[in-house]
C-alpha positions in Angstrom: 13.5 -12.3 5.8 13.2 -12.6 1.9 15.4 -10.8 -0.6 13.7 -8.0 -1.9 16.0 -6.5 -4.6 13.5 -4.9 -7.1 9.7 -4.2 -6.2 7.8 -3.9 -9.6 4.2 -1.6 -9.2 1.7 -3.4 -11.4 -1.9 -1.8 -12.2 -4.0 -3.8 -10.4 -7.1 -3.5 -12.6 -4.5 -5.0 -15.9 -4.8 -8.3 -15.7 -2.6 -8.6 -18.3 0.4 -6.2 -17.0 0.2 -8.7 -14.1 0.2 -11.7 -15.9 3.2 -10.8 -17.5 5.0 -9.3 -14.1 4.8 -12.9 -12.5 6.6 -14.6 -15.3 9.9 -12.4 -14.7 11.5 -13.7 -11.9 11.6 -10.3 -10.0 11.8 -10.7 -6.3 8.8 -8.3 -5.4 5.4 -7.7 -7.5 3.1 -5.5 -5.6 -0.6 -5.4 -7.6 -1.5 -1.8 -7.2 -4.6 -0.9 -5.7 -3.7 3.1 -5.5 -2.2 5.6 -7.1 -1.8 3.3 -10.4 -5.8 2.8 -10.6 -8.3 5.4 -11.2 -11.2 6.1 -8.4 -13.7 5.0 -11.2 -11.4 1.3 -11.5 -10.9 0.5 -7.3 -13.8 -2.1 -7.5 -12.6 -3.4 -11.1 -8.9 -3.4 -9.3 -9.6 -5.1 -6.8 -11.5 -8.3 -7.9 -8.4 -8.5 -10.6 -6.1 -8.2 -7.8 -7.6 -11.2 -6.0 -8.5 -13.3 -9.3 -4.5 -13.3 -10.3 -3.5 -13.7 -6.3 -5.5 -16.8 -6.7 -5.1 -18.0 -10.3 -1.3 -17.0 -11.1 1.7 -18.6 -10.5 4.1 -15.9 -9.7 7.1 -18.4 -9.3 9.4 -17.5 -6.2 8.1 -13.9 -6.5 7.0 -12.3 -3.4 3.1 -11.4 -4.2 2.2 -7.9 -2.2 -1.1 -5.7 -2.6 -0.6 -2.0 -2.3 -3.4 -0.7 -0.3 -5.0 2.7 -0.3 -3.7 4.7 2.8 -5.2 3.4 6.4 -7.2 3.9 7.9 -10.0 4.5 5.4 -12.8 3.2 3.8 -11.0 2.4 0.6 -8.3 0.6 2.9 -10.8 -1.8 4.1 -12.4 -2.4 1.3 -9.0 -3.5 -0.7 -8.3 -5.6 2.5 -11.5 -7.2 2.5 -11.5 -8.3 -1.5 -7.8 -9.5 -1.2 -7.4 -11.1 2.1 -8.5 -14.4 1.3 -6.4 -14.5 -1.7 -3.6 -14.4 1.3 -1.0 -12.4 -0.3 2.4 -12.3 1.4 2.9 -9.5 2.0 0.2 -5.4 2.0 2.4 -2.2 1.2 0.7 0.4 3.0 1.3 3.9 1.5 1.7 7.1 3.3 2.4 5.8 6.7 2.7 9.3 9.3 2.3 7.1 12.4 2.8 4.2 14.4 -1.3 3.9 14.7 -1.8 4.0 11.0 0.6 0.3 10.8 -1.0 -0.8 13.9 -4.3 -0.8 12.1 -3.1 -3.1 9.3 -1.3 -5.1 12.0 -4.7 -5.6 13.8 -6.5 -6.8 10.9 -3.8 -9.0 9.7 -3.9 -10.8 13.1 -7.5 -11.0 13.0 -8.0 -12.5 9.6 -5.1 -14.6 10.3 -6.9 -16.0 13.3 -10.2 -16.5 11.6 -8.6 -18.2 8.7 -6.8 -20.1 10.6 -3.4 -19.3 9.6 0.2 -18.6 10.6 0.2 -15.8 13.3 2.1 -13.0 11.6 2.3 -14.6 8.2 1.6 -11.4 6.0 4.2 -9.3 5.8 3.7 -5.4 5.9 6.0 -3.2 4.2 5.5 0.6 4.9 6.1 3.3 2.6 7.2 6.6 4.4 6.6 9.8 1.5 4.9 12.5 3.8 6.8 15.2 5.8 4.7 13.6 8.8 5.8 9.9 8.2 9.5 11.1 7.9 9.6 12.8 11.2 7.8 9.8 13.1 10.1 7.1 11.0 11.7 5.9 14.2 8.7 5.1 16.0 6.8 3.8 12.6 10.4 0.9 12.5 9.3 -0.1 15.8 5.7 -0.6 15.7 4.7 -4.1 14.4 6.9 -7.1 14.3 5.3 -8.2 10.8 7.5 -4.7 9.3 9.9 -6.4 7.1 10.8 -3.3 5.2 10.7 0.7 5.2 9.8 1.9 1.3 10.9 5.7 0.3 8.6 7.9 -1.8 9.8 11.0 -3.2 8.1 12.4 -5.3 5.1 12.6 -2.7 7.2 13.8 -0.1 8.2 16.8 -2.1 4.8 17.4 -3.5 3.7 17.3 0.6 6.6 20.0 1.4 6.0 22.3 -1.8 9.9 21.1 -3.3 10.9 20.5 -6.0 12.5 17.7 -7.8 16.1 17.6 -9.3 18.0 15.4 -10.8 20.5 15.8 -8.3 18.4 14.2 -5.5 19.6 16.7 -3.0 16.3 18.1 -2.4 15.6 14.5 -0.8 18.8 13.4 0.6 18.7 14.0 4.4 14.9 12.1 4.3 16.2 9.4 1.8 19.4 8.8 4.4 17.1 9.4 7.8 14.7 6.2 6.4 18.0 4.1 5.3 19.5 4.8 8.6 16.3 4.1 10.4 15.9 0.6 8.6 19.3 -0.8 9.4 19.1 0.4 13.3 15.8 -1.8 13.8 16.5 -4.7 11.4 14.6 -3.5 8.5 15.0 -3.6 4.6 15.3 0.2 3.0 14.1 0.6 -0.4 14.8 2.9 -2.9 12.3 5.7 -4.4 10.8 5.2 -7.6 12.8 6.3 -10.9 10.3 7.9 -13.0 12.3 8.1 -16.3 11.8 5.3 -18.3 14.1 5.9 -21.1 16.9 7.0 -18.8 18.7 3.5 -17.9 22.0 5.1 -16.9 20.5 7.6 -14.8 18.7 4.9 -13.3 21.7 2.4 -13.0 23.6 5.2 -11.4 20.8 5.6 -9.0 20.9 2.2 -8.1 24.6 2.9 -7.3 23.9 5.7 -5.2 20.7 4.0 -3.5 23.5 1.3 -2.2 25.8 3.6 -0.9 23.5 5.0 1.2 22.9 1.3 2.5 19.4 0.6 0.8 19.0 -3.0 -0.4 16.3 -2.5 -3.2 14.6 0.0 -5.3 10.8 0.4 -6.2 10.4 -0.3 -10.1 7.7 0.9 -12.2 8.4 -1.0 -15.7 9.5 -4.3 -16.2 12.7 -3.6 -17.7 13.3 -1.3 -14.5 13.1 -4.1 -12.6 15.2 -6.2 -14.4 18.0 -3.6 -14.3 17.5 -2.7 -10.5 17.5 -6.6 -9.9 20.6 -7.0 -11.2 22.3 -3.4 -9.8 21.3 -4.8 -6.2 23.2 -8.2 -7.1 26.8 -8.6 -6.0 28.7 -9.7 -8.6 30.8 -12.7 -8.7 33.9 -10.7 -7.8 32.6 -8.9 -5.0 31.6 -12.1 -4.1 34.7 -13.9 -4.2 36.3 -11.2 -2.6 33.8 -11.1 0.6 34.1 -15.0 1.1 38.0 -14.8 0.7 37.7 -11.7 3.5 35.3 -13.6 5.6 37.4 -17.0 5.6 41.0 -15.4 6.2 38.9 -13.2 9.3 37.5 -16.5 10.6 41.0 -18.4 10.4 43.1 -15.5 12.2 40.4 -15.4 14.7 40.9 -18.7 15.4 44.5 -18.3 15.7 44.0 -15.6 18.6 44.8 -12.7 16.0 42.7 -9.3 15.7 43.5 -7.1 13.0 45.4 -8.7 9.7 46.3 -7.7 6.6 44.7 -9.0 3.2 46.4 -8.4 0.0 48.3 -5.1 2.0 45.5 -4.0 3.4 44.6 -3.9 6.9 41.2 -5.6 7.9 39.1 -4.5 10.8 35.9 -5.7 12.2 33.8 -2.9 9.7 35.2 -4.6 6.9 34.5 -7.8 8.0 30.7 -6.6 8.7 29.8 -5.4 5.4 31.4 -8.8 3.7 29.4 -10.6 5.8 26.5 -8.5 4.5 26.8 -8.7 1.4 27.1 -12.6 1.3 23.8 -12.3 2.9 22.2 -10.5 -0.2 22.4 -13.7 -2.6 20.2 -15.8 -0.4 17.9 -17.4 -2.8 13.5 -16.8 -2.4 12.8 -19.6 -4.2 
C-alpha cells in the first residue's frame, strides 16, 4: 500500500492549480470533481480532470479523482469522463454504506475488465463525514478489497448532526477516534479531516500532532503549503528513526538469544513498544 502522508484537494475545473499540485512532490493529489466545483463547472471539471490525468506528469504522486457521492447520475458521469484516463486511485465522498462502495467497486472491475487491465488496480479511498457513514464505519472497512484508506470529514459530519465546530475538536472526537480505530483493525489507512484555516500553521501543525496520536497516518490538505507542512508533520524524523531501528535491532538480537523483555537505555521494552517501532519504520517507505 502506498504512503499517503498529505492528500492535497485541487479544483478540478483549474487546470492551472493542478498543474502546479503535480510539480510538489506530495504523496496524494486528488482533482476535485465535488464540493470544490460549482454545478454550473461539473462538465468543464471533468474534461480538465481527464486532460491533466492524461497530459501531466505528476512525478511519484498518487493521482485520485474525487467523485460526486454514489450512486448518482453525477457519479457516473465523473466516472465515465475519467476512467480511461486510469487514475490510481476515486475518493468517494459521503460513504453511509457498504452498497454505496460496492457500486464503485463494481464499476472499477468492469472497466478494468473491458480495458483490459489489472484486476483491482484503482484504488478506492472512502470518505466517512455523515452521521450514517460513521455508524456503518465497520461494515464500510470491510466491503471491497480495493479500500486502501478511510478519509474523515468534519465539517460535514457536524453540519449533518446540527453541531457545531470548535477549535477544540471535542465536538468530533469519539467519530474522529471510531474511523482511526476502525482503519487500523481492518488494515486500512486513516486520514485526517480537513484544516480549514489557512493562515493558522501552528494550529494546523498541532493538529497534525494530535491527528498522530490518535493513530492516523495522513491528513487531507486544501492549500499547497498545507500540504507541504502535513507532509512533513507525518514524517518521522531522523531521530525517531534512529531510535526505532536501534529498538527494533536490540528486540531482534535478545530474541534470538531466547530473551523476552529487556531493557534499552533503563527502560524496559515490551512487545507494544516493539510494534509501534516497527510501525513507524514502515512510514518512510518511498512511492516513487
Amino acid at each position: 500500500m502506498r504512503i499517503r502522508r498529505a492528500l492535497l484537494f485541487m479544483p478540478g475545473d483549474s487546470e492551472r492549480k493542478i498543474h502546479k499540485a503535480a510539480a510538489l512532490g506530495i504523496d496524494s493529489i486528488v482533482m476535485d470533481l465535488e464540493d470544490g466545483v460549482a454545478w454550473s463547472q461539473k462538465q468543464a471539471a471533468r474534461a480538465a480532470t481527464a486532460q491533466a490525468l492524461q497530459a501531466l506528469d505528476f512525478g511519484g504522486s498518487e493521482r485520485a479523482v474525487r467523485l460526486n457521492p454514489a450512486p448518482s447520475d453525477l457519479a457516473e458521469a465523473d466516472l465515465q469522463a475519467t476512467i480511461a484516463a486510469r487514475p490510481d486511485a476515486y475518493v468517494l465522498p459521503k460513504v453511509e454504506t457498504p452498497a454505496h462502495l460496492l457500486w464503485l467497486a463494481a464499476q472499477l472491475d468492469h472497466f478494468e475488465a473491458r480495458f483490459g487491465w489489472p484486476s483491482q488496480g484503482i484504488r478506492i479511498l472512502a470518505l466517512i463525514e455523515t452521521a450514517r457513514g460513521v455508524v456503518n464505519v465497520h461494515e464500510i472497512a470491510q466491503a471491497s478489497p480495493r479500500l486502501d484508506a478511510l478519509l474523515f470529514g468534519a465539517e460535514d459530519l457536524i453540519g449533518d448532526i446540527g453541531g457545531v465546530r470548535t477549535p477544540s475538536n471535542r465536538e468530533v472526537l469519539y467519530a474522529r477516534s471510531k474511523v482511526a480505530i476502525v482503519a487500523a483493525a481492518f488494515g486500512l489507512q486513516a486520514i485526517d479531516q480537513i484544516f480549514v484555516d489557512l493562515h493558522d500553521q501552528a494550529r494546523l501543525q498541532a493538529e497534525c500532532q494530535e491527528a498522530l496520536e490518535l493513530g492516523y497516518r495522513g491528513k487531507m490538505a486544501i492549500h499547497p503549503t498545507q500540504a507541504a507542512l502535513i507532509q512533513a508533520a507525518f514524517s518521522p524524523t531522523p531521530a525517531q528513526m534512529a531510535a526505532a531501528a536501534q529498538l527494533v535491532a536490540a528486540y531482534e538480537a535478545h530474541q534470538a538469544c531466547g530473551a523476552g523483555v529487556f531493557t534499552l537505555d533503563g527502560k524496559v521494552v515490551e512487545a507494544p513498544m516493539v510494534k509501534a517501532a516497527q510501525q513507524l519504520l514502515s512510514r518512510v517507505v518511498s512511492n516513487q
